[in-house]
C-alpha positions in Angstrom: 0.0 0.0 0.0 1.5 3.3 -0.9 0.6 6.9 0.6 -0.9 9.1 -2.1 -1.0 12.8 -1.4 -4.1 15.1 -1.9 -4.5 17.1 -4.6 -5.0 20.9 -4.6 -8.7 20.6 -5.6 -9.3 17.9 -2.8 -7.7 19.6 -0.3 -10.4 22.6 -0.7 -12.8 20.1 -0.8 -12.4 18.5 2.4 -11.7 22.2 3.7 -15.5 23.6 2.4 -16.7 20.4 3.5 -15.5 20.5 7.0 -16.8 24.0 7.5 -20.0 23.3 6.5 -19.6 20.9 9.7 -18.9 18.0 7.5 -18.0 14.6 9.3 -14.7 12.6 8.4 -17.1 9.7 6.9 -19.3 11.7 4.5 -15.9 14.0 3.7 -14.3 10.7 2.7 -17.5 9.2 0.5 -17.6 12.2 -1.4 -13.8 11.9 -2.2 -13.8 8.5 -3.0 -10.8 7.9 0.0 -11.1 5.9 3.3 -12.3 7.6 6.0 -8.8 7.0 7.8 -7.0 9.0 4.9 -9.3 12.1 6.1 -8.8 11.5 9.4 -4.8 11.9 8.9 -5.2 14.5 6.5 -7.0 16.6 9.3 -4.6 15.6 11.9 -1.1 16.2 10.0 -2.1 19.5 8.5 -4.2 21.4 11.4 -3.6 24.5 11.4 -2.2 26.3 15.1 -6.0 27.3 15.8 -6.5 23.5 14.9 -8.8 24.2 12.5 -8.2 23.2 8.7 -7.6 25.3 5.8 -7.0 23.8 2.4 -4.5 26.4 1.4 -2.5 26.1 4.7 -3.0 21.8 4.1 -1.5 22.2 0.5 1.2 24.1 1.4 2.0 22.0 4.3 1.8 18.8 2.4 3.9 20.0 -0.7 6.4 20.9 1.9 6.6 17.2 3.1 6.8 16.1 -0.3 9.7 18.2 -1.5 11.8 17.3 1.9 11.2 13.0 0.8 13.1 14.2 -2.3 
């Protein structure tokens, strides 16, 4: 099994979703993931306030990717 990363677009996604009060479960049906891919996503790229921001997430997560290089 290998990690995929979130793209840009699902990143907002999860981000509108969760605002509009959004559970992990439904956020992952709509995305097509498992619901233990959302629950990391919103755990790894929190934002300070522990809220979750998809431009914040992206940037955090492109930053991870270009330091596995």
């Amino acid at each position: 099994m290998s990690y995929q990363d979130l793209t840009y677009e699902k990143h907002h996604t999860t981000s509108t979703l969760r605002r509009n009060g959004s559970k992990p479960s439904h956020i992952a049906s709509q995305l097509g993931l498992h619901v233990s891919t959302i629950n990391r996503e919103l755990r790894r790229n929190a934002t300070l306030e522990g809220g979750y921001q998809y431009r914040y997430a992206h940037s955090k997560a492109r930053q991870r990717s270009l330091l596995a290089d």
